[in-house]
N, CA, C and O atoms as a GROMACS GRO file, in nm:
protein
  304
    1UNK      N    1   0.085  -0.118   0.000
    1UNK     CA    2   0.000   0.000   0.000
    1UNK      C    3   0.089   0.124   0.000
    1UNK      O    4   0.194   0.123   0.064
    2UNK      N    5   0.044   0.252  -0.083
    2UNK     CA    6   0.158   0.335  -0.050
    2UNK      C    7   0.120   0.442  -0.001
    2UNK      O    8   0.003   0.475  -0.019
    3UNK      N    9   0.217   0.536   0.083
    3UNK     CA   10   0.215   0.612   0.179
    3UNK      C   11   0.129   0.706   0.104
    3UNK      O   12   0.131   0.715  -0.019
    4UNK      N   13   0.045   0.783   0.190
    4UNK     CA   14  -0.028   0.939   0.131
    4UNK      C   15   0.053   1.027   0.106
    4UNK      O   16   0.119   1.072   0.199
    5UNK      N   17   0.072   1.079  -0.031
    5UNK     CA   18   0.181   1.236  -0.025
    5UNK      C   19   0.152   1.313   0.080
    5UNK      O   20   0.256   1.332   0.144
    6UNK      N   21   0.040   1.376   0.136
    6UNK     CA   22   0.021   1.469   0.248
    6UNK      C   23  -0.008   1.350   0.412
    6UNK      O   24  -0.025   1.228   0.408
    7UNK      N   25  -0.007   1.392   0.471
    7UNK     CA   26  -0.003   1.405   0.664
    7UNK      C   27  -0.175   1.310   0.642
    7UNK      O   28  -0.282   1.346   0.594
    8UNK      N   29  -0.133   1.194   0.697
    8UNK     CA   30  -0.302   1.188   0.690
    8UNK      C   31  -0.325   1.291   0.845
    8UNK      O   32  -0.224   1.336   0.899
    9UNK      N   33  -0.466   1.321   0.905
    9UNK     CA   34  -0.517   1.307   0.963
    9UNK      C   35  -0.570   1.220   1.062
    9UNK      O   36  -0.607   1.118   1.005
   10UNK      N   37  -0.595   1.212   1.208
   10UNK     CA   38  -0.607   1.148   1.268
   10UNK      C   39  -0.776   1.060   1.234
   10UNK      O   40  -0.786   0.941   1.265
   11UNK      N   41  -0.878   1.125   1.178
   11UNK     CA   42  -0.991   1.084   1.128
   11UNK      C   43  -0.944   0.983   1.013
   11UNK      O   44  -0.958   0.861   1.026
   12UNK      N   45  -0.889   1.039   0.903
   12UNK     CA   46  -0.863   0.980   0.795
   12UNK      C   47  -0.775   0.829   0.807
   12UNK      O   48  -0.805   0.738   0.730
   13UNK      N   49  -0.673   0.813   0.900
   13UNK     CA   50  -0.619   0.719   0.951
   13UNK      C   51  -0.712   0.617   1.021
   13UNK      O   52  -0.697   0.497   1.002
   14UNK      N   53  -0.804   0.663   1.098
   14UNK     CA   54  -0.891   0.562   1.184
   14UNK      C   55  -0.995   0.472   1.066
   14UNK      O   56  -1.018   0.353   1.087
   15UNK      N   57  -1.061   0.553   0.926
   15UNK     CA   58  -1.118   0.522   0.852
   15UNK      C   59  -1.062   0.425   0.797
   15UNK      O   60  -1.106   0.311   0.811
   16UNK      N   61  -0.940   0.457   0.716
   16UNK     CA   62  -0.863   0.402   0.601
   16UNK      C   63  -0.829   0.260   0.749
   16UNK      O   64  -0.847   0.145   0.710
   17UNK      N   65  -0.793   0.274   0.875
   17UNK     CA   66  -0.706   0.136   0.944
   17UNK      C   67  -0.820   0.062   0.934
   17UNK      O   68  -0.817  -0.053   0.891
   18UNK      N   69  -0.973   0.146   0.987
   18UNK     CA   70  -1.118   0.042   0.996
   18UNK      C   71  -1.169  -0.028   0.909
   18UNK      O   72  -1.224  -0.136   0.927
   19UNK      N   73  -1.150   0.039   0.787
   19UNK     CA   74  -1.210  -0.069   0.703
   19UNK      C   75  -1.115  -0.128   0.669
   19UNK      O   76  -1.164  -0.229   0.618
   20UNK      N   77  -0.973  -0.140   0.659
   20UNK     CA   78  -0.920  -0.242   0.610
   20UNK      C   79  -0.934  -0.355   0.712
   20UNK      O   80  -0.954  -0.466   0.664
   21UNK      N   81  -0.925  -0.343   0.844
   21UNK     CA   82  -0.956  -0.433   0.989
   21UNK      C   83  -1.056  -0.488   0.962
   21UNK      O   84  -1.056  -0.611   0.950
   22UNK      N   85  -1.212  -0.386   0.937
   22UNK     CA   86  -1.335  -0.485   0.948
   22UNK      C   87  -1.320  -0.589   0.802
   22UNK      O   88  -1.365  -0.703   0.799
   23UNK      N   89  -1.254  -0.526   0.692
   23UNK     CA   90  -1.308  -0.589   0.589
   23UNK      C   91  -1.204  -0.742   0.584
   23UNK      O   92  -1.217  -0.828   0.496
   24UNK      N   93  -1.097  -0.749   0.708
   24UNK     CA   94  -1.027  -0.852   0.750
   24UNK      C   95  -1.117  -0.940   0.824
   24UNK      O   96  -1.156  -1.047   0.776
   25UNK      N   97  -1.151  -0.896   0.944
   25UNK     CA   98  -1.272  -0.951   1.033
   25UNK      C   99  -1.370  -1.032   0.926
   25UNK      O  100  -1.380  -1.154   0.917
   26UNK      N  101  -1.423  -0.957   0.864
   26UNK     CA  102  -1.554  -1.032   0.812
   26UNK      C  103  -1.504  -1.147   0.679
   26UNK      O  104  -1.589  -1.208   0.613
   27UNK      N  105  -1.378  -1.160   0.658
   27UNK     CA  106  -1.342  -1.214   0.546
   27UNK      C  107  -1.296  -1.368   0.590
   27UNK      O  108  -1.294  -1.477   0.532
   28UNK      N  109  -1.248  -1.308   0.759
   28UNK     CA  110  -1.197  -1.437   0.801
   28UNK      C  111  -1.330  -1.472   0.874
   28UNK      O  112  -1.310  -1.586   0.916
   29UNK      N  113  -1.423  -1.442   0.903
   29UNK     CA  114  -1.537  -1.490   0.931
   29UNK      C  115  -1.631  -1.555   0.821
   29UNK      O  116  -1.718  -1.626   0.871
   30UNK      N  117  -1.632  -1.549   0.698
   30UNK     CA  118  -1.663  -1.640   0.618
   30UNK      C  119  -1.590  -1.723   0.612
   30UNK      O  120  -1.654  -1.827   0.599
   31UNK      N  121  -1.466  -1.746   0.613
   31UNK     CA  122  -1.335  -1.855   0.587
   31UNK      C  123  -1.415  -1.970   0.709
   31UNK      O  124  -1.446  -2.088   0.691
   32UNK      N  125  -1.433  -1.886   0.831
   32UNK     CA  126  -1.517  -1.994   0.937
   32UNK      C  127  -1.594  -2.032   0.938
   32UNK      O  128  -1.612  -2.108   1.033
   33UNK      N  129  -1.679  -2.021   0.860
   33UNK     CA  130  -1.811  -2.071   0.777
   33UNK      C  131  -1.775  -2.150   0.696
   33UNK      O  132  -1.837  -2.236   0.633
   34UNK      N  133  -1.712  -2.132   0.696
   34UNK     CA  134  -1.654  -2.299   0.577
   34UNK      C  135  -1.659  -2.418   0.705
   34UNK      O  136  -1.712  -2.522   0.667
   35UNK      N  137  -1.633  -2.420   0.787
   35UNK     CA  138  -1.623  -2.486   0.899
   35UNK      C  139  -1.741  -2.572   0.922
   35UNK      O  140  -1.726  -2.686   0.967
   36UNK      N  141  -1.880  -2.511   0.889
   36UNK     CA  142  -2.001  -2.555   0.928
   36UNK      C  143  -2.051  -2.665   0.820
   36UNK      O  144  -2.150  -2.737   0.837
   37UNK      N  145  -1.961  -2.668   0.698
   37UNK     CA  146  -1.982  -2.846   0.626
   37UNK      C  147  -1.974  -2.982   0.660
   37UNK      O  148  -1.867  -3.043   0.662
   38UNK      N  149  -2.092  -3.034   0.689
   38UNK     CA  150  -2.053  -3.156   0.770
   38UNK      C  151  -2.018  -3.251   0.709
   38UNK      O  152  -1.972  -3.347   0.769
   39UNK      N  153  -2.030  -3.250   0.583
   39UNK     CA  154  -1.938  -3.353   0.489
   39UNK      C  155  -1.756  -3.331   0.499
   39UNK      O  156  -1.661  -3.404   0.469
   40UNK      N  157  -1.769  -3.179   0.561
   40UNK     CA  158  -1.601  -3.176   0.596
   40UNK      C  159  -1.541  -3.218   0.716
   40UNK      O  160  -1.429  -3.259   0.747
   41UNK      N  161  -1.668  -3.190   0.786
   41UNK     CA  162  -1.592  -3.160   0.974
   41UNK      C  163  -1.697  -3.192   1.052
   41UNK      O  164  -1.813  -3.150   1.041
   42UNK      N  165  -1.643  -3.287   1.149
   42UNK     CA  166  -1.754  -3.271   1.250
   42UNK      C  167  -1.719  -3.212   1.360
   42UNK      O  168  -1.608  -3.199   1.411
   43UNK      N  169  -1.835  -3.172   1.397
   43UNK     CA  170  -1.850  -3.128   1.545
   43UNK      C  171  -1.941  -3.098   1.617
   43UNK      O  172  -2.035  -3.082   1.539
   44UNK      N  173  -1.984  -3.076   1.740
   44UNK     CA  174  -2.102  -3.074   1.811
   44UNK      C  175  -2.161  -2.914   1.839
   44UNK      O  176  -2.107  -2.809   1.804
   45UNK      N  177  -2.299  -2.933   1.919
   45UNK     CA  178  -2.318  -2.802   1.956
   45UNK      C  179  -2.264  -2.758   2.000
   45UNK      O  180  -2.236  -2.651   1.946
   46UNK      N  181  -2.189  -2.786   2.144
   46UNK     CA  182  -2.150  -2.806   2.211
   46UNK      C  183  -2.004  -2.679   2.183
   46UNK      O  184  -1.965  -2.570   2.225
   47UNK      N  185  -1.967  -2.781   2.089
   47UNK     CA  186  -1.793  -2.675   1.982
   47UNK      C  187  -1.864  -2.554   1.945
   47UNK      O  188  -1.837  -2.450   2.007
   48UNK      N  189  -1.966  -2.552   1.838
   48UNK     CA  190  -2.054  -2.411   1.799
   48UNK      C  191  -2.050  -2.348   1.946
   48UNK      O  192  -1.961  -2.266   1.971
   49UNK      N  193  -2.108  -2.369   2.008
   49UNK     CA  194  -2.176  -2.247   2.122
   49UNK      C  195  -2.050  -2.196   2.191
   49UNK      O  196  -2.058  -2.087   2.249
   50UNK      N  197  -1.920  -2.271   2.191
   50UNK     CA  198  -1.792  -2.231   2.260
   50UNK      C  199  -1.717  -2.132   2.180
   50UNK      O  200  -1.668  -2.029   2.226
   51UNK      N  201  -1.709  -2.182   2.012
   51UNK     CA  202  -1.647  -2.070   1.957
   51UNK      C  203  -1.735  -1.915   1.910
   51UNK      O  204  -1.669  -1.825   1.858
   52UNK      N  205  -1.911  -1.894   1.939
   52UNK     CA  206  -1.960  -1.817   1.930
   52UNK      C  207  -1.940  -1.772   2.046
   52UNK      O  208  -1.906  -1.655   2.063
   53UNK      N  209  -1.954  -1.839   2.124
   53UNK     CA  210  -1.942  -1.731   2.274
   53UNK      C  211  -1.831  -1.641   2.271
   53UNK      O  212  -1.831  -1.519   2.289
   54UNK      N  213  -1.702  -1.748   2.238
   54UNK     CA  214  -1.588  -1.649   2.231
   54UNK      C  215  -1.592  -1.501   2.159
   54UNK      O  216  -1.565  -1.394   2.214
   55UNK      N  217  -1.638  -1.525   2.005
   55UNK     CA  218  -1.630  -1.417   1.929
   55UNK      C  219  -1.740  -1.315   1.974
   55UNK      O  220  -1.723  -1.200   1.933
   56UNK      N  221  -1.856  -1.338   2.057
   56UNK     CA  222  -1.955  -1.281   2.127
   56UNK      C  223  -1.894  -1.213   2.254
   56UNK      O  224  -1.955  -1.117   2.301
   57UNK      N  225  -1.740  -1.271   2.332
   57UNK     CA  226  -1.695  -1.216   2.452
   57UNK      C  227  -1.655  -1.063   2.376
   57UNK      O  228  -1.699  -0.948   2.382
   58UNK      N  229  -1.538  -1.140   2.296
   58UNK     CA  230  -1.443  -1.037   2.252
   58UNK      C  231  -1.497  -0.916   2.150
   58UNK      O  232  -1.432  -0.831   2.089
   59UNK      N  233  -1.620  -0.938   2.153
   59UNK     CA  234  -1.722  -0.852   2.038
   59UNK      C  235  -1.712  -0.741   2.139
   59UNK      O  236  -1.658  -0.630   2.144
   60UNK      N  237  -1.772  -0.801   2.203
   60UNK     CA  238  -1.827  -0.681   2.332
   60UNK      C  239  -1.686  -0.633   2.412
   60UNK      O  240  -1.681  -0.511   2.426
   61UNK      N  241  -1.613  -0.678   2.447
   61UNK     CA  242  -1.453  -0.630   2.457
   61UNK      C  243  -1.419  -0.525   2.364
   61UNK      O  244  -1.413  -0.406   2.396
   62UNK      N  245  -1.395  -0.574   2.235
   62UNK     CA  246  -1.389  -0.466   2.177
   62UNK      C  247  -1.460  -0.339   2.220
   62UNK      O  248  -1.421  -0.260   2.305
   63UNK      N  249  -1.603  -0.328   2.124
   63UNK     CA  250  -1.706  -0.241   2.152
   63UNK      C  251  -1.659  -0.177   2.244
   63UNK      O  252  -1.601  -0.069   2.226
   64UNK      N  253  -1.677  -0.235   2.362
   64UNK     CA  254  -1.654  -0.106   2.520
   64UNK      C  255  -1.533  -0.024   2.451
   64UNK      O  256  -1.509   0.084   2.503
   65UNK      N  257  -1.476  -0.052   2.371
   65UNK     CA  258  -1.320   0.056   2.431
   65UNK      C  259  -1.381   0.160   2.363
   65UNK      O  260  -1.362   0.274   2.404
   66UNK      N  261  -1.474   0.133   2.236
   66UNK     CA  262  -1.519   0.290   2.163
   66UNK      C  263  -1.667   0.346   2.247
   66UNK      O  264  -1.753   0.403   2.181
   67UNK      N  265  -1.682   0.328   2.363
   67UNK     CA  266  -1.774   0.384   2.413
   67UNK      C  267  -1.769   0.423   2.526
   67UNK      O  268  -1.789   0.348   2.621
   68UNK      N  269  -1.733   0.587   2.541
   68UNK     CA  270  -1.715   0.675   2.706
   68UNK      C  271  -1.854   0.720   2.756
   68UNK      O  272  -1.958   0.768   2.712
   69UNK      N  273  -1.789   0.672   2.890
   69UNK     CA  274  -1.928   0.732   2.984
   69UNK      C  275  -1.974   0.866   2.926
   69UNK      O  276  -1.938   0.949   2.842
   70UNK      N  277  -2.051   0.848   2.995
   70UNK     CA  278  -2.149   1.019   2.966
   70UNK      C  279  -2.176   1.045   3.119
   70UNK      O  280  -2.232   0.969   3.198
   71UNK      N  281  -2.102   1.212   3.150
   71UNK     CA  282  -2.122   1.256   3.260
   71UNK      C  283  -2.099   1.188   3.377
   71UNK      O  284  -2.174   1.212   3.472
   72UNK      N  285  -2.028   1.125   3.387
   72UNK     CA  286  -2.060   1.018   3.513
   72UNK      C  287  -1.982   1.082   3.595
   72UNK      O  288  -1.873   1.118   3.551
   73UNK      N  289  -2.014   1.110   3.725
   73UNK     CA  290  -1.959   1.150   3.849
   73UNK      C  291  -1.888   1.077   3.964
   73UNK      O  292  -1.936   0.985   4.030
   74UNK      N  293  -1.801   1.117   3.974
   74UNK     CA  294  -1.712   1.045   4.056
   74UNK      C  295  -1.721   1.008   4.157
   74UNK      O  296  -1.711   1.098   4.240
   75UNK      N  297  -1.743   0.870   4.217
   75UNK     CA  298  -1.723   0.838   4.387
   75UNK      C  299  -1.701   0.742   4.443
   75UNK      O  300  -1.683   0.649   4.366
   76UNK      N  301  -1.693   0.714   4.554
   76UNK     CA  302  -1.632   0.655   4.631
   76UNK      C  303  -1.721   0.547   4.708
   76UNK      O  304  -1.670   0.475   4.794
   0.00000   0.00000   0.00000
């Protein structure tokens, strides 16, 4: 990929890093869908509900870091 002649911006950087990230995310999330052929692979509910949970923990892991309180007051 090649560098921008000018300074990106701190907006323009978060855009251009996000979609290349999500459009990683969702690419290797079809690749895991290949997974669900049972003429290829077996496995139980059991495996499903462990590796959704995971990607369901770390979903929400993520998420929180882009979301600040509002107003919240400090105490003890």
């Amino acid at each position: 990929m090649e560098k921008p002649n000018r300074k990106e911006t701190p907006q323009e950087r978060f855009k251009r890093l996000g979609t290349l990230r999500t459009n990683t995310v969702l690419r290797r999330l079809k690749v895991l869908g290949n997974c669900a052929n049972r003429q290829a692979y077996q496995y139980s509910e059991e495996d499903v509900d462990r590796i959704f949970s995971e990607i369901e923990r770390k979903l929400k892991e993520v998420k929180a870091k882009f979301h600040f309180p509002k107003n919240r007051e400090f105490r003890l």
